[in-house]
C-alpha positions as CSV (number, residue, x, y, z in Angstrom):
1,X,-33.6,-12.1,10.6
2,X,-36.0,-12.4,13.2
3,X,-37.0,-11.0,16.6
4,X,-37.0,-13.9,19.2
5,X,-36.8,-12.0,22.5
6,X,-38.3,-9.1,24.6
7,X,-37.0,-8.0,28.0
8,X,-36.6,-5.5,30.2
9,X,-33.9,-3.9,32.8
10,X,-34.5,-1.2,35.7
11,X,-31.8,0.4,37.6
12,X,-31.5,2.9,40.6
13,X,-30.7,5.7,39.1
14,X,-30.3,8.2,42.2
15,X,-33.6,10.4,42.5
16,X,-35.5,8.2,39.9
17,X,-35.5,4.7,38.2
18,X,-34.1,4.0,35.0
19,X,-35.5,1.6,32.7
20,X,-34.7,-0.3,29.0
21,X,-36.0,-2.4,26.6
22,X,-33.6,-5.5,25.0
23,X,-35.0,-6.8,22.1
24,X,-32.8,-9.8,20.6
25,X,-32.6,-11.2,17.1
26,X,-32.0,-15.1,16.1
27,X,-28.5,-13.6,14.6
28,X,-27.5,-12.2,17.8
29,X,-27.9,-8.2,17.0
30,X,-29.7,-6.9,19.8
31,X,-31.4,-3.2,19.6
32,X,-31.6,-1.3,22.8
33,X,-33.9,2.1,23.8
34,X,-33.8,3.6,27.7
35,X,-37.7,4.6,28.2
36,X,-39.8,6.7,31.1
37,X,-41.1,4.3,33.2
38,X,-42.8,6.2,36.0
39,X,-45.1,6.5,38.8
40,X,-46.8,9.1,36.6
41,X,-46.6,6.4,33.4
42,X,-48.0,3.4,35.5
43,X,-47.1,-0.1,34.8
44,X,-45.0,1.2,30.8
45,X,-43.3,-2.1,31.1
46,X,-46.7,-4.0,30.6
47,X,-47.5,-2.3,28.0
48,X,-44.4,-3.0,26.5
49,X,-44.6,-6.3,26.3
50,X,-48.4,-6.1,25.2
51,X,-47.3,-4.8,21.7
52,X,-43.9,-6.9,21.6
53,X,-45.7,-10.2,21.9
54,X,-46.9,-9.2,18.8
55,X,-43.9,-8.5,16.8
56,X,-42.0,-12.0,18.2
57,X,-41.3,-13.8,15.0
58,X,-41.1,-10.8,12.7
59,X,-38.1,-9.1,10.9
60,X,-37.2,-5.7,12.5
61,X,-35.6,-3.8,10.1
62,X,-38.5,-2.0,8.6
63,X,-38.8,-0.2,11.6
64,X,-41.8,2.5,10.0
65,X,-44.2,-0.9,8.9
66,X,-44.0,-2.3,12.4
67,X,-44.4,1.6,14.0
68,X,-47.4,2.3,12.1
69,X,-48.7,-1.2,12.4
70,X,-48.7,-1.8,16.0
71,X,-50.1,2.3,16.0
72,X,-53.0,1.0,14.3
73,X,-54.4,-0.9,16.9
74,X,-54.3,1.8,19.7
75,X,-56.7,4.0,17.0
76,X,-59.3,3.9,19.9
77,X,-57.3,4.7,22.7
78,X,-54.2,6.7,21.4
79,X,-51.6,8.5,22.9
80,X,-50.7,7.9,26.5
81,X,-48.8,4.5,27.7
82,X,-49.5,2.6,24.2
83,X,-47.8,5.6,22.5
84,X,-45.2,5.3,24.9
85,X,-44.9,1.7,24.6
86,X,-44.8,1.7,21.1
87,X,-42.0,4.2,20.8
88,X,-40.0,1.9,23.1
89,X,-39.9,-0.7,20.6
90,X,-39.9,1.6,17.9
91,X,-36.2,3.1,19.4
92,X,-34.9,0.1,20.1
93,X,-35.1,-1.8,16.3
94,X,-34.1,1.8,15.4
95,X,-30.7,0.5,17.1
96,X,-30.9,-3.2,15.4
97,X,-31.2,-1.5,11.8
98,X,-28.2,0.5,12.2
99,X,-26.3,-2.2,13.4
100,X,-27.4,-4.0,10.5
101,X,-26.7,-1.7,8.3
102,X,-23.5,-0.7,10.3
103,X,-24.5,2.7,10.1
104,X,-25.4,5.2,12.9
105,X,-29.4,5.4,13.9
106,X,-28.9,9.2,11.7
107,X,-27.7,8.4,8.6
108,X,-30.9,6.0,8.5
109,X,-32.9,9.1,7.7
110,X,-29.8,11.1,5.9
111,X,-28.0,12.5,8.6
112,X,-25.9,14.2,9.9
113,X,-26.6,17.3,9.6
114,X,-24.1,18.2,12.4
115,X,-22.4,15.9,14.8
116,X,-21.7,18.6,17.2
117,X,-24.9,19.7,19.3
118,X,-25.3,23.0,21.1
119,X,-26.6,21.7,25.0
120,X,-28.6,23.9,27.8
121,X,-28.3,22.8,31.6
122,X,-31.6,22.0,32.6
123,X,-33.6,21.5,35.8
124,X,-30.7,23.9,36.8
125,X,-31.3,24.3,40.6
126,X,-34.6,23.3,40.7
127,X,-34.1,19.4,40.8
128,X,-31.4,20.1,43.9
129,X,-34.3,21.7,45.7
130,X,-37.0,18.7,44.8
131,X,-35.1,16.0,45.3
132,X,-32.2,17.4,48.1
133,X,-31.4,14.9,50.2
134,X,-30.0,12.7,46.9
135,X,-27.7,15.9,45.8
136,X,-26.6,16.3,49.3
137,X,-25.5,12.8,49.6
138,X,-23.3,13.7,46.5
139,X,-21.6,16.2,48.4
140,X,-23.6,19.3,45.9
141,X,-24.3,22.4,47.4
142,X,-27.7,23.2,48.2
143,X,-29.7,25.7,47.0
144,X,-31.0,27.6,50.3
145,X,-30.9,31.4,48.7
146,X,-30.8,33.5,45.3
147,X,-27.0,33.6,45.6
148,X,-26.7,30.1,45.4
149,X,-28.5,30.0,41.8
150,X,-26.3,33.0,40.9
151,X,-23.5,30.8,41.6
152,X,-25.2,27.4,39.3
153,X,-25.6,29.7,36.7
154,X,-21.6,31.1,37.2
155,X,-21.0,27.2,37.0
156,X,-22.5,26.4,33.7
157,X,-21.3,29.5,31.9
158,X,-17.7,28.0,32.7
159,X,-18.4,24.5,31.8
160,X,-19.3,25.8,28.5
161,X,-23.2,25.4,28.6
162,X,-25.1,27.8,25.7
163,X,-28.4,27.7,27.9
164,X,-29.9,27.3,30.8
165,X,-33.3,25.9,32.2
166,X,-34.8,26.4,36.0
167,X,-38.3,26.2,37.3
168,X,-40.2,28.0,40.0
169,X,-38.6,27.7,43.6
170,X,-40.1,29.6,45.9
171,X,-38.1,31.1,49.1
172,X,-39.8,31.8,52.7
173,X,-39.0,33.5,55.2
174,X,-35.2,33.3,56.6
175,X,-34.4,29.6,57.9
176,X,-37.1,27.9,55.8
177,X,-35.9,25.5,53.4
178,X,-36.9,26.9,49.5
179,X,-40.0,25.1,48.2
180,X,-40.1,23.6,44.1
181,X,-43.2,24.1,42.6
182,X,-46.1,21.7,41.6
183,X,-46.0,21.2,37.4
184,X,-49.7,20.6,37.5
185,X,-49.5,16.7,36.5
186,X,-48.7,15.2,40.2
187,X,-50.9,14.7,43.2
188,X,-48.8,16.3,46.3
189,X,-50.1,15.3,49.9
190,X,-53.3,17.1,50.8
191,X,-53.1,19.2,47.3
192,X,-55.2,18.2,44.6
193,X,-53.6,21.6,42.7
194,X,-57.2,22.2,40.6
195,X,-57.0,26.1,40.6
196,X,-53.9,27.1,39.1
197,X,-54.3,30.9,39.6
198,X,-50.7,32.6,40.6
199,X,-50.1,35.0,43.3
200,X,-48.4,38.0,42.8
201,X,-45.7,37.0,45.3
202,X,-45.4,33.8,43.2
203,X,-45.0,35.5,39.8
204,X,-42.6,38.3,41.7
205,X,-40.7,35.1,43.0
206,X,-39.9,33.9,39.4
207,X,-38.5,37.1,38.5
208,X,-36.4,37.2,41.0
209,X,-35.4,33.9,40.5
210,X,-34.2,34.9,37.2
211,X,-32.7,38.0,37.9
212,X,-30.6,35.8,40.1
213,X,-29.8,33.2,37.2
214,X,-28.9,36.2,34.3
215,X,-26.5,37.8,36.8
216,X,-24.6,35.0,37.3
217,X,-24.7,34.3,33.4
218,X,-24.3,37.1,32.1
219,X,-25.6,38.3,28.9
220,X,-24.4,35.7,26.3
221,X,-26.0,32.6,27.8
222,X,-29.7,31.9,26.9
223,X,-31.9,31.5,30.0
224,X,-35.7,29.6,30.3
225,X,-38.1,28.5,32.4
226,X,-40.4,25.9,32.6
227,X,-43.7,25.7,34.1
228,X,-45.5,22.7,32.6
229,X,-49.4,22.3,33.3
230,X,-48.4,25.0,36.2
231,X,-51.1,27.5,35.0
232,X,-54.2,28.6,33.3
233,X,-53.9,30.8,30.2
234,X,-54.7,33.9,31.8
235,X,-51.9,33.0,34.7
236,X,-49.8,32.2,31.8
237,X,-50.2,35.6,30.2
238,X,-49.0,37.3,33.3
239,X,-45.9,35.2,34.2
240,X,-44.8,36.1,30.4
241,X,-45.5,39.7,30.4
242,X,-43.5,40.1,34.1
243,X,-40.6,38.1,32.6
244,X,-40.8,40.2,29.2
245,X,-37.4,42.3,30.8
246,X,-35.3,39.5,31.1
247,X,-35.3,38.9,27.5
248,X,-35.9,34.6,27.7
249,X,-35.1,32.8,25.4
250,X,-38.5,31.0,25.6
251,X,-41.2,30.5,28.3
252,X,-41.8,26.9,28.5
253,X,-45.2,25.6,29.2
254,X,-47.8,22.7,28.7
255,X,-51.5,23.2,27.8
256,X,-53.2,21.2,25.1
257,X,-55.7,23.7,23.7
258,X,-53.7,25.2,20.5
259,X,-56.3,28.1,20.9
260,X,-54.6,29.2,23.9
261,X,-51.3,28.7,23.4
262,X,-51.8,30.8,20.5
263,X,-53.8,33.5,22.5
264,X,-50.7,32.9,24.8
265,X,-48.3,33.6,21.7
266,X,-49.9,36.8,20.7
267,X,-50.2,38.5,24.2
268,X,-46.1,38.7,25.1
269,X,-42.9,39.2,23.8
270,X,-41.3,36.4,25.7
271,X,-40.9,33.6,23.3
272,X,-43.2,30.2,24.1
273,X,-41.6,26.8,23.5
274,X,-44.4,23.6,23.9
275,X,-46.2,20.0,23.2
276,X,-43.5,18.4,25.0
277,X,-46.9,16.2,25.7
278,X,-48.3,15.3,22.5
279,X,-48.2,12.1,21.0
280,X,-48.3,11.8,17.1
281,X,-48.0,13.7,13.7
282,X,-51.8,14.6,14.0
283,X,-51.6,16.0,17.8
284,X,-48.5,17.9,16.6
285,X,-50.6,18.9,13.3
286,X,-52.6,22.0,15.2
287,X,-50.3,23.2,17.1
288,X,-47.8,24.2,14.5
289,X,-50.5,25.4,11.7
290,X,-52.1,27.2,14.1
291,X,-49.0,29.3,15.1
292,X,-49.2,28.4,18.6
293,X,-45.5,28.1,19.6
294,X,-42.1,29.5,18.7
295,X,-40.2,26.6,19.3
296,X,-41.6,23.2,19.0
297,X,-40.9,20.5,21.8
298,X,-40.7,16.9,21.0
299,X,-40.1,13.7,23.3
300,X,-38.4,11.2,21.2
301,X,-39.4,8.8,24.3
302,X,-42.7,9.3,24.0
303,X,-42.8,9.4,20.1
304,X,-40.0,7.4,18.7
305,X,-37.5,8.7,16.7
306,X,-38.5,7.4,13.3
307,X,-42.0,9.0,14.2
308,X,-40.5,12.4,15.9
309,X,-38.4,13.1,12.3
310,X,-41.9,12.8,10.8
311,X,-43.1,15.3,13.5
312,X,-40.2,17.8,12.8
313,X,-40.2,17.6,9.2
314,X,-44.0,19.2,9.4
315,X,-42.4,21.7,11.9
316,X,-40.0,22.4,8.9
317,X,-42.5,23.4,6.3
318,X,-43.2,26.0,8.8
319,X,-40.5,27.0,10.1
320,X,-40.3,26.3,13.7
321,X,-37.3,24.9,15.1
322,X,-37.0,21.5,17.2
323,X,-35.8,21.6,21.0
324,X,-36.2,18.0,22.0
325,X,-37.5,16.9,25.1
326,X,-34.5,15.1,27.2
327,X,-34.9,14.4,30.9
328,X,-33.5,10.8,30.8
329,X,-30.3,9.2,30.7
330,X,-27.1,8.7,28.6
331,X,-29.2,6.4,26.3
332,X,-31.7,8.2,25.9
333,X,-29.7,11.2,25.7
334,X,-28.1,9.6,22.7
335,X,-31.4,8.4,21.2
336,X,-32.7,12.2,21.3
337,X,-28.7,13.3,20.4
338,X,-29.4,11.2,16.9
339,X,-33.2,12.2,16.3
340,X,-31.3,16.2,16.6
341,X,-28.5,15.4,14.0
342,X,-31.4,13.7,11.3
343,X,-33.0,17.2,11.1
344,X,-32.6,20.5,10.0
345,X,-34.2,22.8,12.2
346,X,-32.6,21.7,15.1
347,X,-32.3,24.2,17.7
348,X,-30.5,23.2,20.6
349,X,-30.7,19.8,23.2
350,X,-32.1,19.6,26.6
351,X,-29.2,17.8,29.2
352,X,-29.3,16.8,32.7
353,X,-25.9,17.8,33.7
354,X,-26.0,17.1,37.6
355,X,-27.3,13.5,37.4
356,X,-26.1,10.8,39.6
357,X,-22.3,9.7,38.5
358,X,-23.1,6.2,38.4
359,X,-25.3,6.0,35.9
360,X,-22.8,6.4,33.1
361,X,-21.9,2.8,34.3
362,X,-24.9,1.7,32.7
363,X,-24.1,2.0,29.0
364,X,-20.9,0.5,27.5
365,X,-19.8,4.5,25.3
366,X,-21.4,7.1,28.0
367,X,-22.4,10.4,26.5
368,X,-19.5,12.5,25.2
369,X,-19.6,16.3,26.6
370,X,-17.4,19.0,26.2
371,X,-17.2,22.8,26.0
372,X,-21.7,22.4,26.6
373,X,-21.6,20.8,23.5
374,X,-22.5,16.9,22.6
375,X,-20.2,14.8,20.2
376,X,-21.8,12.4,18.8
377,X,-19.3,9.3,17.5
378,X,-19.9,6.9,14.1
379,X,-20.5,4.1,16.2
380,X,-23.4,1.8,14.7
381,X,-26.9,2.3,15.9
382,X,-27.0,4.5,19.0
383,X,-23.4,3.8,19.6
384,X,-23.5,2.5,22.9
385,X,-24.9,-0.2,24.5
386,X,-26.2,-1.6,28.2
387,X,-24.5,-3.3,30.6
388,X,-26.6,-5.3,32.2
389,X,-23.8,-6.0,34.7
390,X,-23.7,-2.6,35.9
391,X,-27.6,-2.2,35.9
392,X,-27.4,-5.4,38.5
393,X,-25.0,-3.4,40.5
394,X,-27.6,-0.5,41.1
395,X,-31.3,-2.4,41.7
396,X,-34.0,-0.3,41.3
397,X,-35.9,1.3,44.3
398,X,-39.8,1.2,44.9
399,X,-42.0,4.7,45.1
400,X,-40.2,6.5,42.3
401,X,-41.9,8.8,40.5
């Protein structure tokens, strides 16, 4: 078996782009993987077909030789779109090796441990403020006061969510529309967003925020927030110890000096999940000696999956559990659902409920959901795969980011 073919597909996906790589044998098994191309990733799909020029001829079922190979020649410039590229690739003959086999993509590292995974809500509210105009053309109530995020939260608790995760919206005074913060890795018009130092009425804003969200929860659901590259350390340190009341079930932030996270750690009761970011076993390698986190973050678009069970078994021998990284679609939904059931210190799976209803469209077995919880089928490989006719119907739209 060979690999003869490389290509790739992008479809409008309502308030963003989706994209996936097709790579196609010479016997006619072809593996898929949905990846993050971005305005914030540049031109991914480039870079993608960099490193699959160089696997055209080869056999792709040992999907760790080709991994580590093609990782090999990015020693001087790792990370970053090669690691994304390469993880791409790596997904996709993930998919080709359990058809093969006929197995699902878990049982190729000795899964499952469960078939049956525990889901938060996340962007919840937030992502209707961003990108409004998209969920109002869905006919989804806005978000315009605290009440309404009371009434989100009310929402998820009865579709059977176990979680839920905002971040910061800001409200002004009476009439102005609310306001979604910067995450400190985007350019906004005439903010360069250098100084990262919070305000007191934006920290007292986040509280409020989530005194909203726990009411309408109540006590049994777990609640987070996410802040990404939002802050410094010592802005950080006071968002956590404000928040300490509400009893979160983590913090979530971004920051790429273990050091600090750890500093971060020691200085608040509020729990800190991270390294959503990092690329690689030896970035990961740190964090987690160090004791920087609670629970561990891993993208298993920007990793791979073969590489993120690496990353998670290390996590393992120190008991930190996994929360993986899941902003995507129903593949990649699925490609993160498989990575959770191959390991056992799976915590619990990150899922964009309110999501543009076409999308599901785009894979032939959409993403099975119910009671907040994720069913995963025996299906070989991912257990779905693209239509390519229902990506034509949907063509994707410029200035996406």
């Amino acid at each position: 078996m060979k690999i003869v073919a490389i290509e790739n597909f992008s479809a409008d996906a309502g308030f963003r782009n989706a994209s996936y790589l097709k790579i196609t044998t010479d016997e006619g098994i072809v593996g898929w993987s949905e990846y993050p191309e971005r305005t914030v990733n540049g031109p991914l799909t480039k870079v993608i077909h960099h490193f699959g020029k160089q696997i055209i001829g080869r056999d792709p079922r040992p999907v760790g030789q080709i991994s580590s190979v093609l990782h090999t020649t990015t020693y001087h410039a790792f990370g970053g779109l090669n690691h994304l590229a390469i993880a791409a690739i790596e997904n996709a003959l993930l998919d080709i090796a359990g058809k093969v086999q006929g197995v699902p993509v878990y049982a190729l590292f000795g899964g499952p441990f469960r078939t049956k995974l525990d889901l938060y809500w996340t962007h919840l509210g937030s992502y209707r403020v961003f990108n409004a105009p998209f969920f109002a053309s869905l006919g989804l109530p806005p978000i315009e006061t605290l009440d309404d995020f009371k009434a989100l939260a009310r929402e998820a608790v009865s579709l059977g969510f176990k979680a839920v995760k905002t971040n910061p919206v800001t409200f002004g005074a009476p009439g102005e529309p609310p306001r979604g913060f910067n995450g400190g890795w985007r350019v906004e018009p005439g903010d360069l967003f250098v100084e990262r130092n919070p305000s007191r009425r934006f920290i007292r804003g986040i509280v409020e925020q989530l005194e909203a969200i726990r009411d309408g929860l109540g006590e049994d659901a777990g609640l987070m927030i996410d802040l990404a590259f939002n802050q410094r350390t010592e802005g950080l340190l006071q968002i956590a110890r404000a928040v300490e009341p509400l009893n979160l079930t983590w913090l979530e932030v971004e920051n790429k000096d273990p050091g600090a996270l750890a500093d971060l750690r020691r200085g608040t009761t509020t729990p800190i999940a991270s390294l959503e970011t990092l690329f690689g076993i030896s970035e990961f390698r740190p964090f987690i000696e160090g004791r920087s986190i609670d629970v561990s973050i891993i993208d298993v678009n920007y990793n791979g999956v073969w590489q993120s069970v690496r990353i998670a078994t290390l996590a393992d021998a120190y008991e930190y559990n996994i929360a993986p990284h899941n902003p995507l679609g129903d593949l990649a939904t699925l490609q993160s659902a498989h990575f959770s059931a191959a390991i056992p210190n799976f915590r619990i799976l990150e899922y964009r409920w309110d999501e543009a209803p076409w999308i599901k469209s785009f894979v032939t077995h959409p993403v099975e959901v119910r009671d907040g919880q994720l069913h995963l089928s025996d299906r070989p490989g991912w257990g779905a795969d693209v239509d390519e006719e229902a990506l034509r119907a949907y063509p994707p739209k410029e200035h996406r980011r």
